[in-house]
C-alpha positions as a printed NumPy array, in Angstrom:
array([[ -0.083,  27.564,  16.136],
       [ -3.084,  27.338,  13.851],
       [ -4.911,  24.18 ,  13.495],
       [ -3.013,  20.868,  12.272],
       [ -6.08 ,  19.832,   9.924],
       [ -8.156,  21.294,   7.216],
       [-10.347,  20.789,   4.328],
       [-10.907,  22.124,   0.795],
       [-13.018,  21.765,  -1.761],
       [-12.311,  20.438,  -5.215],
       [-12.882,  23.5  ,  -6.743],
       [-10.954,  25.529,  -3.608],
       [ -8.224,  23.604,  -4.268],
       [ -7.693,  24.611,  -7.967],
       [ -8.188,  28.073,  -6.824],
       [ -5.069,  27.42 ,  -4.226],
       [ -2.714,  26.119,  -6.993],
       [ -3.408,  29.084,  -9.049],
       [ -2.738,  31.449,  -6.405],
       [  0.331,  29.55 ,  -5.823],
       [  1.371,  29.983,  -9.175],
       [  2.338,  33.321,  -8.47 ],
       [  4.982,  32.683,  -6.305],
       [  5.751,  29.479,  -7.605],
       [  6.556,  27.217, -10.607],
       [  3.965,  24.549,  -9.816],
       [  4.404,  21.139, -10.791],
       [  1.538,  17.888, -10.333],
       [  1.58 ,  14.684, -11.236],
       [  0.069,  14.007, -14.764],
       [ -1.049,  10.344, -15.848],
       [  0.103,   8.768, -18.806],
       [ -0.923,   5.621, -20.361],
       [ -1.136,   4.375, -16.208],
       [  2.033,   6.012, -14.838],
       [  2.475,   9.204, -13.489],
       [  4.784,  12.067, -14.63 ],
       [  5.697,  15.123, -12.975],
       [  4.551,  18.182, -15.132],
       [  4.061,  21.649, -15.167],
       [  0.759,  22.886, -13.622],
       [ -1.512,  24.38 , -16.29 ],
       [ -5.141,  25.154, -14.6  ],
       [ -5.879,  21.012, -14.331],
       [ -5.573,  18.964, -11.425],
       [ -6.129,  14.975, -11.208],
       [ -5.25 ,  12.719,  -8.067],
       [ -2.724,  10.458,  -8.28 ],
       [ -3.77 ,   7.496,  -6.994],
       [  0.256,   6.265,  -6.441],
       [  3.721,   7.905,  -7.054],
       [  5.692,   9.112, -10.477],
       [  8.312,   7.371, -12.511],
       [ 10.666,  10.116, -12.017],
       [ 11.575,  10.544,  -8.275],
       [ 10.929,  13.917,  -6.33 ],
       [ 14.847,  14.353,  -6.064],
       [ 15.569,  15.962,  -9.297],
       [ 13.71 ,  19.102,  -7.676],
       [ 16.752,  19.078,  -5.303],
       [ 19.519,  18.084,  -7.227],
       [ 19.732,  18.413, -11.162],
       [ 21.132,  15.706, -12.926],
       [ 23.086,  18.104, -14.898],
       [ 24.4  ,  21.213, -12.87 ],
       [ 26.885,  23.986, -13.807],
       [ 28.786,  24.5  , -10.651],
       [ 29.818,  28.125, -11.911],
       [ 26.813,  29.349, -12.003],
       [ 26.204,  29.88 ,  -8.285],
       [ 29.359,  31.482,  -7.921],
       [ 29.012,  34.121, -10.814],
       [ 26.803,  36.533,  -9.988],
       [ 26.29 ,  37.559, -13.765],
       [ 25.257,  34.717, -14.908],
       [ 20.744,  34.501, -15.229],
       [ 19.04 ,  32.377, -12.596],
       [ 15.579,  31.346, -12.157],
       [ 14.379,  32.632,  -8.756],
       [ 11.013,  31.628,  -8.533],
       [ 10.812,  28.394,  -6.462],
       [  8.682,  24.93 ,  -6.872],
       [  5.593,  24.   ,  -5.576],
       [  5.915,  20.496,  -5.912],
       [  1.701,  19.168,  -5.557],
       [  1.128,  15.231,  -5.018],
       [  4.697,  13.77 ,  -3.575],
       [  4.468,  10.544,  -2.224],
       [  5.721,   8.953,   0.875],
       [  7.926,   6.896,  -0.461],
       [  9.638,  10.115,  -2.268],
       [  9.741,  11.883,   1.504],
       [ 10.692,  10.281,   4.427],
       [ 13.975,   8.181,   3.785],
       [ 15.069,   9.868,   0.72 ],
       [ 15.   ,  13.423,   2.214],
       [ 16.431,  12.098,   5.15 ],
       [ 19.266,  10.458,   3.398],
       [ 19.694,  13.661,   1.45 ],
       [ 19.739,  15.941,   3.898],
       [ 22.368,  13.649,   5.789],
       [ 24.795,  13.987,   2.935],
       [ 23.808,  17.036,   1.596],
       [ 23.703,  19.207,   4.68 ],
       [ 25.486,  17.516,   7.493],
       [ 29.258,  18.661,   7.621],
       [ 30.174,  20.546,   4.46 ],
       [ 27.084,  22.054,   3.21 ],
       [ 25.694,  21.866,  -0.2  ],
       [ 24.431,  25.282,  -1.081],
       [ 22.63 ,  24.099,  -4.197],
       [ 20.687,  22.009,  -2.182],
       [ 19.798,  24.263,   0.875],
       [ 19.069,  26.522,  -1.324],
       [ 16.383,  24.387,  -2.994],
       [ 15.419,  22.961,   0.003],
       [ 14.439,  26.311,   1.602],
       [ 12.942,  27.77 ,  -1.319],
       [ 10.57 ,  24.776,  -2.176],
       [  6.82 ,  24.117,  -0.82 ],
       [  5.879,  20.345,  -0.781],
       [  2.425,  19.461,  -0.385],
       [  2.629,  15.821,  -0.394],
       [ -0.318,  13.12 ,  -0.757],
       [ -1.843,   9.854,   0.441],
       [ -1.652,   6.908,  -1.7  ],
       [ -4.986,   5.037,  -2.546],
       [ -3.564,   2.376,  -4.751],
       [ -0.534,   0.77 ,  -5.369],
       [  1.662,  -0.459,  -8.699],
       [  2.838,  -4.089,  -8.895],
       [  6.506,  -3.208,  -7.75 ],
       [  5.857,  -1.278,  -4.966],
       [  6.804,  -2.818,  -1.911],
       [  7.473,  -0.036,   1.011],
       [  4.76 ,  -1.741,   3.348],
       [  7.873,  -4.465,   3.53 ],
       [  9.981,  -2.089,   4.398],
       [  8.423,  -0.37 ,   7.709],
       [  6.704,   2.221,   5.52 ],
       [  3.284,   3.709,   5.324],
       [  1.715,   4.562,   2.065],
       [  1.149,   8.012,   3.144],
       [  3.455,  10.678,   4.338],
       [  4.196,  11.045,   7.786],
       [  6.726,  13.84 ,   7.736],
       [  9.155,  16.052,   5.751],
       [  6.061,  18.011,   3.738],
       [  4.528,  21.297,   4.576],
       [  1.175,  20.667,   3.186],
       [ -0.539,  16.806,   2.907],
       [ -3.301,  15.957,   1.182],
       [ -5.837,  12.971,   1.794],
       [ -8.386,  12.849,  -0.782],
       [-12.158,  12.466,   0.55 ],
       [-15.825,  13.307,  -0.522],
       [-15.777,  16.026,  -2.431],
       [-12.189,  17.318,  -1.621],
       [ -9.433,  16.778,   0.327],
       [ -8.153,  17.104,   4.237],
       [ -5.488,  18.908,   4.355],
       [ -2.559,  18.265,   7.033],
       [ -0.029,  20.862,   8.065],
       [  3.362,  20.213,   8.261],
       [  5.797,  22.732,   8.759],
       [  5.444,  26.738,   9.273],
       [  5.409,  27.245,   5.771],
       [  2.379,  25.263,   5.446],
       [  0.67 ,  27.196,   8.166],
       [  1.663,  30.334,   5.7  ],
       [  0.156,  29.679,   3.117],
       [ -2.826,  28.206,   4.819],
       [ -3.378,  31.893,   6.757],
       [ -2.508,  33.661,   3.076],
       [ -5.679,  31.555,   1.909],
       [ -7.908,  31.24 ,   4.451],
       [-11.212,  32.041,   3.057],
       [-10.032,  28.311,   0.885],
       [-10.145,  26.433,   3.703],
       [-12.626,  24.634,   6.162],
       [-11.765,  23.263,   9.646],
       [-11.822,  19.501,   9.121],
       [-14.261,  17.665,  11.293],
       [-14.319,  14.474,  12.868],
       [-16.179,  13.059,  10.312],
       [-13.841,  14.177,   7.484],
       [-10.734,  13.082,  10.333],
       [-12.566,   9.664,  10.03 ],
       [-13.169,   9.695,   6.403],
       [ -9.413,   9.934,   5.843],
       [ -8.73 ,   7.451,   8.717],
       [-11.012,   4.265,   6.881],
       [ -9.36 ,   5.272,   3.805],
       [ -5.99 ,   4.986,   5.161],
       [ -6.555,   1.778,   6.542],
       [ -8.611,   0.376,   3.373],
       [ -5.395,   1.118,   1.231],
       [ -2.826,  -0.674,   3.474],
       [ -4.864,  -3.673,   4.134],
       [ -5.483,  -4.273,   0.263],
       [ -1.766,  -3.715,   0.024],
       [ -1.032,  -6.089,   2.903],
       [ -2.237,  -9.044,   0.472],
       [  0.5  ,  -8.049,  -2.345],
       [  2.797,  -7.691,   0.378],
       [  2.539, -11.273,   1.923],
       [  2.318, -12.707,  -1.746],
       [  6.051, -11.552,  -2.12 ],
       [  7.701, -14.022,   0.36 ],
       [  9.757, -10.682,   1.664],
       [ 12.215, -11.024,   4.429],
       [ 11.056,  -8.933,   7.416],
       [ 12.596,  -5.755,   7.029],
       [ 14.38 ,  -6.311,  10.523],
       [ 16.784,  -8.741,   9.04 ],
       [ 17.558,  -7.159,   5.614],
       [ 20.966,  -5.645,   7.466],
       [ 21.833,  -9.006,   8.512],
       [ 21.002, -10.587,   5.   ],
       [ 23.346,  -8.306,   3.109],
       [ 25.883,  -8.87 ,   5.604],
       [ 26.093, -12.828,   5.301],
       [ 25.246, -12.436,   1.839],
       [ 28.497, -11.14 ,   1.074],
       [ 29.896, -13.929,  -1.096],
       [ 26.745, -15.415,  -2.29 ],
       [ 26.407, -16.813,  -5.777],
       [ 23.282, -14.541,  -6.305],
       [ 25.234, -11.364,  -7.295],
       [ 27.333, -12.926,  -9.702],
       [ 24.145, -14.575, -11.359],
       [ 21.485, -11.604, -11.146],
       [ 24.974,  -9.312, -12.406],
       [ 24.698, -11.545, -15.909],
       [ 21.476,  -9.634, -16.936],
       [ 22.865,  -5.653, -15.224],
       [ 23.26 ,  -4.034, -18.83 ],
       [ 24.669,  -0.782, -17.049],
       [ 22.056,   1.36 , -18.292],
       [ 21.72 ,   3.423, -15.065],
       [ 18.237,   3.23 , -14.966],
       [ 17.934,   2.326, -11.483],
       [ 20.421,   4.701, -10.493],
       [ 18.544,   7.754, -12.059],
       [ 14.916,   6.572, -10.963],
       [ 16.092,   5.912,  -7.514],
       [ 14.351,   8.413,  -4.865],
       [ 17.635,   7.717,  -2.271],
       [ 20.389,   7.825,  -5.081],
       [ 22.926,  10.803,  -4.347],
       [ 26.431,  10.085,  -5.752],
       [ 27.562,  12.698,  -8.679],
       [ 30.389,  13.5  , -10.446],
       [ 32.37 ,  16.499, -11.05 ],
       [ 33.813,  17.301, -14.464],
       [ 35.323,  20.292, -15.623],
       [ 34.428,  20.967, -19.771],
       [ 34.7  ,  23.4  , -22.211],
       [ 31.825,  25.529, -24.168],
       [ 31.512,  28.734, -26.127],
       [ 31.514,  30.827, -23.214],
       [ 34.594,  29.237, -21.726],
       [ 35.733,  26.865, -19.743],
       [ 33.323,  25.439, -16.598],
       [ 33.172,  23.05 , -13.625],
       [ 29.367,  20.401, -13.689],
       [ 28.545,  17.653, -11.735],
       [ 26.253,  14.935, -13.075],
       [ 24.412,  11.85 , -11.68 ],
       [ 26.531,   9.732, -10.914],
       [ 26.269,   5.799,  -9.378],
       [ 28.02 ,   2.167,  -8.049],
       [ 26.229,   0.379, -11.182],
       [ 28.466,   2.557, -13.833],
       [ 31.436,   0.839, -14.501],
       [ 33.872,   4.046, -14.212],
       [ 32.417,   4.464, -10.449],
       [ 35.438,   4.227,  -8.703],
       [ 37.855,   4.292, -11.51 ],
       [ 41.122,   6.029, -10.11 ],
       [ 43.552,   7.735, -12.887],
       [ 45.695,   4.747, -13.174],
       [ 42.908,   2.492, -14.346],
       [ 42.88 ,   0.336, -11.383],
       [ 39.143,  -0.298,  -9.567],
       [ 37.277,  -1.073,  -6.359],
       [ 34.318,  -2.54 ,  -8.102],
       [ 36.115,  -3.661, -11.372],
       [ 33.163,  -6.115, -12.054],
       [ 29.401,  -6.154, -12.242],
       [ 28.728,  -8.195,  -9.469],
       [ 30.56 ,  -6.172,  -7.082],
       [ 29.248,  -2.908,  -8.154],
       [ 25.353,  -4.635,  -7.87 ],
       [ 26.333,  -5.716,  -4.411],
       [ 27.837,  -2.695,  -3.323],
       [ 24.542,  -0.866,  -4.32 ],
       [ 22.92 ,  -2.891,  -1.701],
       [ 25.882,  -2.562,   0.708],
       [ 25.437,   0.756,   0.768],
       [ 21.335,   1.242,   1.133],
       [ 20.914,  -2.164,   3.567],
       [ 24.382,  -1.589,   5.556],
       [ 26.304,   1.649,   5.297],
       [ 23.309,   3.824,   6.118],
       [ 21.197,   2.059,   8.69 ],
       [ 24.464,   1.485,  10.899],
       [ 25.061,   5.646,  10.808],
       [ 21.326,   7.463,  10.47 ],
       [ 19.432,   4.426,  11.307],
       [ 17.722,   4.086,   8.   ],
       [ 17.812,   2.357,   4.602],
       [ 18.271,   3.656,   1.868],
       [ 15.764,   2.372,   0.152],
       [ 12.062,   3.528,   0.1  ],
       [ 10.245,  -0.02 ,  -1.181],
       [  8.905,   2.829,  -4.124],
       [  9.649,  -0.177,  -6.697],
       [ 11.19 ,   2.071,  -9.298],
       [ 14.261,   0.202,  -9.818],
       [ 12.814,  -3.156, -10.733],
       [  9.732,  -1.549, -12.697],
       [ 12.629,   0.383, -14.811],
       [ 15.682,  -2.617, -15.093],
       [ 15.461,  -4.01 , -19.118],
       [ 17.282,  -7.054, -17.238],
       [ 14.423,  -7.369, -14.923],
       [ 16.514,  -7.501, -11.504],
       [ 13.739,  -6.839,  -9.192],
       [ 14.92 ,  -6.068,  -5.639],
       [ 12.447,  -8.302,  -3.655],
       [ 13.571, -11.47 ,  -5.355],
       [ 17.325, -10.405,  -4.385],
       [ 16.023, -10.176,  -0.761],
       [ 14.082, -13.757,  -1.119],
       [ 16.689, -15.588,  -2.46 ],
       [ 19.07 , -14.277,  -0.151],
       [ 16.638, -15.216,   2.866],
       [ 16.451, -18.973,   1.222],
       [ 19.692, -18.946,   0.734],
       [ 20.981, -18.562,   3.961],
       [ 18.392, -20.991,   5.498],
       [ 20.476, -23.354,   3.106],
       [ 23.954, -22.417,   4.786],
       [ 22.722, -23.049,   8.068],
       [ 21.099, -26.966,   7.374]])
């Protein structure tokens, strides 16, 4: 076992990326007009000081895939695996948790073991925060803790690098003459940092009025027939948006079509807020209005999954209410619930 921490310089670290580019289709975060995007790596590297609009998942699972072409052998595939540089916490931990639980527990998913295997994730520390992000609320750290193979804390002149899995260790030993043994000082460095960026993010935090995240399960529960869902469902347009920017979101559809090589099997994105969800062929419907598809979406990240892998499905990444034209916004769901049920009980 090689050592767990590292550093590289600035310029080291381009150096790495470019090497990795052999092997890999490298993609960073890229900043535009103050949000981040994930794009293709082109010889430039910037920090990103907090996470992208679009969520790490669609590395793992396309929103549009051709089923057949796994199975048919003559049909062109693109080998050459990501390097995804920059994830964020809130794009690891719970979400690759909750898709490896339905992705790879019982029936297996070979699209996504496949990508799963194949990838390299060197993930990164936060140092600031957008105005919906919440995941401090929610138990989480604003740096990664696990499920990366390569972190990255930014300090003076560089960055300390953590290893995370033996593929990390891999490609640390395949560039060694890169790297530096991280010192105390530079341990330290990234330590203060760390602490600097979840104390300023403690204050937005407390602002919010948020539930503690030990009674959102019991909220959602007793919730049940509030008045809120029926009222925040008004202004649901059923645009998807929080569906397809959601890091935890794994529901598709499968489809069978038609094109000018024949006929084919796809699955698609698919999610609770669409009103075809759970549609059966005689028309009839679970979740035949708004309101109950809104509330099942929080059913099923606050309820469903903690009581069977012991976490929500929900990362506090604030992507859902930044995105929503109607403005739902996630924490105020969670407040007015919370008031709400103080009400009941007087």
């Amino acid at each position: 076992m090689i050592s767990k921490y590292f550093y590289i310089k600035n310029n080291n670290f381009i150096k790495l990326l470019d090497n990795l580019s052999a092997d890999y289709r490298v993609f960073i975060p890229q900043e535009t007009r103050k949000n981040y995007f994930w794009k293709k790596y082109k010889g430039n590297f910037e920090f990103s000081r907090y996470r992208t609009v679009n969520p790490l998942r669609q590395f793992f699972t396309s929103s549009v895939e051709h089923i057949n072409n796994y199975f048919n052998p003559k049909t062109p595939k693109e080998t050459k695996p990501f390097c995804i540089v920059g994830a964020k916490a809130c794009d690891l931990g719970n979400s690759l948790k909750m898709h490896d639980y339905v992705f790879l527990e019982g029936d297996i998913d070979l699209f996504y073991k496949e990508m799963r295997d194949k990838n390299l994730i060197i993930s990164s520390d936060c140092t600031s925060f957008k105005e919906t992000c919440f995941c401090l609320a929610l138990g989480n750290m604003p740096y990664p803790e696990a499920l990366f193979d390569l972190n990255i804390s930014q300090v003076i002149d560089g960055y300390l690098v953590e290893v995370g899995s033996k593929k990390g260790e891999e490609i640390i030993t395949s560039n060694k003459s890169l790297f530096e043994d991280a010192n105390n000082k530079i341990q330290a460095e990234r330590e203060a940092n760390r602490k600097r960026t979840v104390e300023e993010f403690k204050s937005q935090i407390n602002s919010l009025d948020f539930p503690d995240e030990s009674r959102l399960n019991s909220l959602i529960k007793n919730g049940y027939g509030d008045k809120l869902w029926a009222e925040e469902a008004l202004r649901c347009v059923e645009c998807g948006a929080c569906i397809m920017n959601c890091p935890t979101c794994h529901c598709f559809l499968l489809f069978d079509t038609k094109d000018k090589n024949g006929y084919f099997k796809g699955r698609i994105w698919d999610g609770c807020q669409y009103k075809n969800f759970t549609r059966v062929a005689g028309g009839a419907s679970a979740l035949r209005l708004r309101e109950y598809r809104l509330r099942n979406r929080y059913i099923k990240k606050f309820e469903f999954f903690p009581e069977r892998i012991k976490v929500y499905a929900c990362t506090g990444c604030g992507r859902c209410a930044e995105s929503c034209p109607g403005k739902i916004d996630i924490r105020k769901i969670f407040k007015t619930l919370n008031e709400n049920s103080k009400t009941v009980k007087k």
